[in-house]
C-alpha positions as CSV (number, residue, x, y, z in Angstrom):
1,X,73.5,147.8,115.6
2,X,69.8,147.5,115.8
3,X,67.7,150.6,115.2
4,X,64.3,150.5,116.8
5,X,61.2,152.9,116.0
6,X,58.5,152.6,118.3
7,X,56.5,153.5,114.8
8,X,57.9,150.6,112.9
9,X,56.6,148.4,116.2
10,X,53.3,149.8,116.0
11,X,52.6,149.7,112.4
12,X,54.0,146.4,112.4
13,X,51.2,145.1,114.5
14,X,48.6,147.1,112.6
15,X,50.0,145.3,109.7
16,X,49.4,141.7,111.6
17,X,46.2,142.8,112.3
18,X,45.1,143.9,108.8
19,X,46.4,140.7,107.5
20,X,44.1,138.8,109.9
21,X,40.9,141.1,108.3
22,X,42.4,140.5,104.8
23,X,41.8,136.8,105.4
24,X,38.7,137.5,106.7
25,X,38.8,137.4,110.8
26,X,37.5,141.3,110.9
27,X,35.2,143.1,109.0
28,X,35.2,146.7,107.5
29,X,35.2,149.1,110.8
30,X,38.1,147.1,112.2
31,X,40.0,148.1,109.2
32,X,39.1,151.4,109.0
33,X,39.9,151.7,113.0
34,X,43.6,150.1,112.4
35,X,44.0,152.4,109.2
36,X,43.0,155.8,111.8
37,X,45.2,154.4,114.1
38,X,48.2,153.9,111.6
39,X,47.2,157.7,110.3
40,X,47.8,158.9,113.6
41,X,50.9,157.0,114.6
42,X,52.6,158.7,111.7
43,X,51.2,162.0,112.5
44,X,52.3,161.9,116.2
45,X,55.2,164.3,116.3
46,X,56.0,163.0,119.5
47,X,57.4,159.7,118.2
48,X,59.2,161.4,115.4
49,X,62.6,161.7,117.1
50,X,61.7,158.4,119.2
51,X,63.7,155.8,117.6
52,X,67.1,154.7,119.4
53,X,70.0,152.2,117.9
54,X,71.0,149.5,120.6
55,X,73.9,146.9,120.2
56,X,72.6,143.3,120.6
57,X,74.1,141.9,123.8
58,X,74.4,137.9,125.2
59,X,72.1,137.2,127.8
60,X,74.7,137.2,130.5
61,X,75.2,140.7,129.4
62,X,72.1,142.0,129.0
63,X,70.4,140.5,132.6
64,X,74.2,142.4,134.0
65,X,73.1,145.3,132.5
66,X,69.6,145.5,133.4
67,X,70.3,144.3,136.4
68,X,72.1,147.0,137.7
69,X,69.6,149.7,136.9
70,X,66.6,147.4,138.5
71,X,68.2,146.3,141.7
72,X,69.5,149.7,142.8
73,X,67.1,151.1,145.4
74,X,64.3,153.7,144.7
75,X,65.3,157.6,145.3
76,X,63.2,159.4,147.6
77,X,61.6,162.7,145.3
């Protein structure tokens, strides 16, 4: 079972990023901007209750599955 948090994703790539500044691609405001942004991830309420567990699936599987949802045609609202 794989459990994915859009959080964990985001911070993730705020942690790539901060890794690049470490090393020295980016200076001090592109580290304080990531650090707001990962303040603010973790304060959005909205993406508390966000996180779903998915069972990893063959490729023949998954395009089957996808598939099905994609192709089907578009309601009328």
């Amino acid at each position: 079972m794989i459990y994915e948090d859009p959080r964990a994703y985001l911070l993730g790539l705020e942690g790539m990023a901060l890794l690049r500044a470490f090393t020295g691609e980016h200076g001090r405001d592109f580290v304080e901007a990531r650090i707001a942004e990962i303040r603010a991830v973790l304060a959005d309420e909205t993406l508390a209750n966000a996180a779903v567990e998915v069972d990893r699936v063959d490729v023949s599987t998954g395009y089957r599955l996808w598939s099905a949802r994609y192709d089907r045609p578009n309601s009328a609202t």
